[in-house]
C-alpha positions in Angstrom: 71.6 90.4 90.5 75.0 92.1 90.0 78.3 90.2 90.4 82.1 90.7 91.9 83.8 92.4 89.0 87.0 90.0 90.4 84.9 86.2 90.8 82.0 87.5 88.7 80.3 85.4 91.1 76.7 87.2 92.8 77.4 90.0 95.4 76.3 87.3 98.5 78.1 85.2 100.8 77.2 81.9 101.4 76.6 80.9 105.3 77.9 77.8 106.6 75.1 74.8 107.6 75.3 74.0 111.4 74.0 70.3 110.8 71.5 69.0 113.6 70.8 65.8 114.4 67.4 65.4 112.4 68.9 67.3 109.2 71.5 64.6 109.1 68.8 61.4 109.7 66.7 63.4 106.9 69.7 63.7 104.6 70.9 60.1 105.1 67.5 58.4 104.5 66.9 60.4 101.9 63.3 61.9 102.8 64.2 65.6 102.9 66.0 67.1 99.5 68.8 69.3 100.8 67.7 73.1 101.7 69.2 76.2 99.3 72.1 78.1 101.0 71.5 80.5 103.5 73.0 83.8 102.3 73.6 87.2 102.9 74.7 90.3 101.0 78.4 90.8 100.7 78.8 94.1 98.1 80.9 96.3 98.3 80.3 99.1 95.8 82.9 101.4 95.1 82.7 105.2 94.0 84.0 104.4 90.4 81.2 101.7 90.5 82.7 98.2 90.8 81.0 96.3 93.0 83.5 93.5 94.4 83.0 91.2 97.5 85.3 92.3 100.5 87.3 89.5 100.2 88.0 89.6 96.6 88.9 93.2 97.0 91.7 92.5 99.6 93.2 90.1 97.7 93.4 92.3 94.7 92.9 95.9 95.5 95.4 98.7 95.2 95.2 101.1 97.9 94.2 104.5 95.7 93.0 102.9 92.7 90.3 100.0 91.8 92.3 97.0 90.9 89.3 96.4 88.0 89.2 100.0 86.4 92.1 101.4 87.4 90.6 104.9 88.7 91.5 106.6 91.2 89.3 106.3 94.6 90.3 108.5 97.2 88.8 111.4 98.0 89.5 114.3 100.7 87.7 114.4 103.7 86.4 117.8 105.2 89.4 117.8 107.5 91.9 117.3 104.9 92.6 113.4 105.0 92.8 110.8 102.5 90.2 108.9 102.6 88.1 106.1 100.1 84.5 106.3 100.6 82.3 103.4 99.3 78.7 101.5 100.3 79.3 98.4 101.7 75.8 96.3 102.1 76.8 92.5 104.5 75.0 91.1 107.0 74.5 93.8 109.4 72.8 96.0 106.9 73.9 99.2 104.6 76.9 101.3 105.6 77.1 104.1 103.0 80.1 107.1 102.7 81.8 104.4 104.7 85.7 105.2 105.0 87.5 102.1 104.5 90.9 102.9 103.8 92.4 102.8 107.1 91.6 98.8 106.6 93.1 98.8 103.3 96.1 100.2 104.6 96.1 97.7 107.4 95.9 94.7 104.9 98.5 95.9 102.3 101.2 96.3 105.7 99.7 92.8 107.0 100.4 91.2 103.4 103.9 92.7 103.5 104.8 91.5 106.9 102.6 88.6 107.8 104.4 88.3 111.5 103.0 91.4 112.5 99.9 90.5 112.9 100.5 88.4 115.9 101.8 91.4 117.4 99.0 93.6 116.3 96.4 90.9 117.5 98.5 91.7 121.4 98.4 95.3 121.3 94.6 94.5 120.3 94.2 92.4 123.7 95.9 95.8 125.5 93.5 98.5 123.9 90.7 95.7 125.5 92.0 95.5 128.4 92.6 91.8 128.3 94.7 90.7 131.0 93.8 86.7 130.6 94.4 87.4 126.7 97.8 88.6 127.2 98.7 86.4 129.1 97.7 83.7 127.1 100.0 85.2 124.2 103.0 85.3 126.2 102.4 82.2 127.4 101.9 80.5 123.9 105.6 82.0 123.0 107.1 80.5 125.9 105.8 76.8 125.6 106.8 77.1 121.6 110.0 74.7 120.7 112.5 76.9 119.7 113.7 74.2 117.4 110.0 74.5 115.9 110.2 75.1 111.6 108.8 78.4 111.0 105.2 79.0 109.5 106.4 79.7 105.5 102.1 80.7 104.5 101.4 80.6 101.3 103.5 78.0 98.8 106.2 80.2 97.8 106.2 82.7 100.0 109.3 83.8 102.5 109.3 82.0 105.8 107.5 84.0 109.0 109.3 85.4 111.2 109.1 84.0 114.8 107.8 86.8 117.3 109.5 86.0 121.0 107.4 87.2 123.9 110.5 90.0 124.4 108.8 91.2 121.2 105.5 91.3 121.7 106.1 92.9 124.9 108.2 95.7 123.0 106.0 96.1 119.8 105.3 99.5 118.5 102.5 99.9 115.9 103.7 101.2 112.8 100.1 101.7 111.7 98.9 102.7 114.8 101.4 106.2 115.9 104.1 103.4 117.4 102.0 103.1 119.9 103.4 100.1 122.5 101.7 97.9 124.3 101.4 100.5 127.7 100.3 103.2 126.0 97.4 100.7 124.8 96.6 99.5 128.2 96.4 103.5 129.5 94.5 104.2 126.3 91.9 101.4 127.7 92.4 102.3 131.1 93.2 99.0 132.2 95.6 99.1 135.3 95.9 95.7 135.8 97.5 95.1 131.9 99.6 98.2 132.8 101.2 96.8 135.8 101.3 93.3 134.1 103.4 95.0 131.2 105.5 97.1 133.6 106.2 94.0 135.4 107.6 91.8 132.5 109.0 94.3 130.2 110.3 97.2 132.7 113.0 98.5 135.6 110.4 99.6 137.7 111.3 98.7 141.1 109.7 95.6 142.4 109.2 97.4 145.8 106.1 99.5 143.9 104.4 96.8 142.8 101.3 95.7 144.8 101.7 92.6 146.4 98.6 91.3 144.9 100.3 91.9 140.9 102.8 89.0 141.9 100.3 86.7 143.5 98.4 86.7 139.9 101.8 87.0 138.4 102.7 83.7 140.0 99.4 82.1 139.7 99.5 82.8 135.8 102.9 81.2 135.6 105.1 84.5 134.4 107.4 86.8 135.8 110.2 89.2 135.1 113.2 87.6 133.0 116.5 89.3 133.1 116.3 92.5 131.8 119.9 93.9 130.9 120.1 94.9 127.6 116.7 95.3 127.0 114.4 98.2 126.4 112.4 99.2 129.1 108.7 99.8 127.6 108.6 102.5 129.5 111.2 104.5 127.3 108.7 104.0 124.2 107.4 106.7 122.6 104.8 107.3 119.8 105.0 109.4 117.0 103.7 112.4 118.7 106.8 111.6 120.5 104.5 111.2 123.7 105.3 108.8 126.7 102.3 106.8 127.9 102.3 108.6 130.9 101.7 111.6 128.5 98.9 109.3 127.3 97.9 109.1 131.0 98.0 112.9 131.5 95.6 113.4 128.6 93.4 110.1 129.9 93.2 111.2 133.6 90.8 109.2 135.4 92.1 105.8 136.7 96.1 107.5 136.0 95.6 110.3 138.5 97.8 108.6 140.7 99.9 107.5 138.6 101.6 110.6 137.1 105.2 111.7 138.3 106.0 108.4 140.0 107.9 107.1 136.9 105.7 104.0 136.2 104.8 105.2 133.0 107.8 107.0 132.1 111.6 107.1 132.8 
C-alpha cells in the first residue's frame, strides 16, 4: 500500500469506535480480543505524484508547489484560471481532475488570520439561510465576558483576535468578492436573515419592518443597538463593486419586491 510522503504512514484514515454496551462487557471480561480499525481511504494524489493525506497536506502544503518535491502544481483551466487538479480517493469514493485550490487558498488565509474563521463560519450560516444559526452567533458574542483572556491557539502563536457581534455583522469576505453578510442572505434567498441583518446592523426605518420581524426579534432576545458611527451593511459593496440589492436584481425571485425601496441599498 502506498504511504503519505509527509507521515509515511498508509494512505487510510482510521475511524473512531462508537463503544456499545456489549463491546465494552466483551472487552472487560476479556472474551472478545479487540476488533482491527475500521478505515477508509484518505489519498490524495497529486499531479507531480505525491500522494499525501489531506491533513498532512494542509499543514504543510505551499499553495503552487508540492511541499515534498517542490514542483510546481497548478495548471490553467479552459477558461483561463489557476487551478491544481489532483485525485483525491476518502470515504465517499474517487474524485479525479478535482480542483482543490480554492481550499488551499482558504486554509493558507485561515492559518494567517485564525479569527476569521468565526466570521467566515457566519457568513456560512447566511449563504444557508440560517436564521436560528445566526442568531446563535450573535448571541454567543454578547453573553462572552469582555474581561474573558483571548484564545492564543497554538503554543507560541499571537493571541486571537476577539470578533464583537458589530463585526460579524459587518464582515466582508476577503476570499469570497467582499461579500457581507446581506449579500449572502440574498444570494440564498433567505428574507427572513435579510431582514434580521437589516434590522441589527442597518438605518432602515423601523416603520418598514413587518411587525412579525420584531416579535421573533424579541423572542430571540436581540435588537438594534445604537447605530451612530457605524456602517450601515447596506453601504457594503463587493468587489464587482455591486450592492446586494444588485445581487437581488440579478437573483430576482423572492427580491422582486424588494428592489428600489432602499432595503438593500442606500
Amino acid at each position: 500500500m502506498s504511504t503519505c510522503v509527509s507521515c509515511n504512514q498508509p494512505l487510510v484514515l482510521e475511524l473512531e469506535e462508537e463503544e456499545d454496551d456489549y463491546s465494552m462487557e466483551a472487552s472487560s471480561s476479556g472474551k472478545a480480543p479487540a476488533a482491527a480499525p475500521e478505515t477508509v481511504p484518505d489519498d490524495l494524489h497529486l499531479n507531480c505524484g505525491c500522494h499525501f493525506h489531506w491533513d498532512c497536506l494542509l499543514q504543510a502544503y505551499q499553495i503552487t508547489q508540492c511541499p515534498n518535491c517542490n514542483k510546481d502544481i497548478t495548471s490553467t483551466s479552459s477558461t483561463g484560471q489557476q487551478q491544481v487538479l489532483c485525485n483525491l480517493h476518502n470515504e465517499g469514493g474517487l474524485q479525479e481532475n478535482l480542483d482543490i485550490l480554492p481550499l488551499l487558498t482558504e486554509e493558507s488565509y485561515l492559518r494567517a488570520y485564525p479569527e476569521d474563521r468565526k466570521c467566515r463560519a457566519f457568513l456560512e450560516f447566511c449563504r444557508e439561510g440560517d436564521f436560528k444559526a445566526v442568531i446563535e452567533m450573535l448571541r454567543d458574542d454578547d453573553d462572552e465576558d469582555e474581561d474573558e483572556e483571548m484564545d492564543t491557539g497554538e503554543e507560541g502563536a499571537a493571541p486571537q483576535r476577539k470578533i464583537g457581534a458589530d463585526e460579524l455583522l459587518r464582515y466582508q469576505d476577503p476570499i469570497g468578492d467582499m461579500q457581507s453578510g446581506l449579500h449572502a442572505a440574498v444570494q440564498a434567498g433567505s428574507r427572513e436573515v435579510a431582514w434580521l441583518l437589516l434590522l441589527l446592523a442597518s438605518k432602515l426605518d423601523l416603520l418598514e419592518f413587518p411587525p412579525e420581524v420584531f416579535q421573533e426579534a424579541e423572542a430571540l432576545g436581540v435588537m438594534r443597538d445604537e447605530s451612530e458611527g457605524k456602517t450601515d451593511i447596506r453601504s457594503l459593496k463587493d468587489s464587482n463593486g455591486k450592492s446586494a440589492e444588485d445581487l437581488a436584481r440579478e437573483v430576482g425571485g423572492v427580491w422582486s419586491d424588494w428592489i428600489g425601496k432602499n432595503r438593500l441599498t442606500m
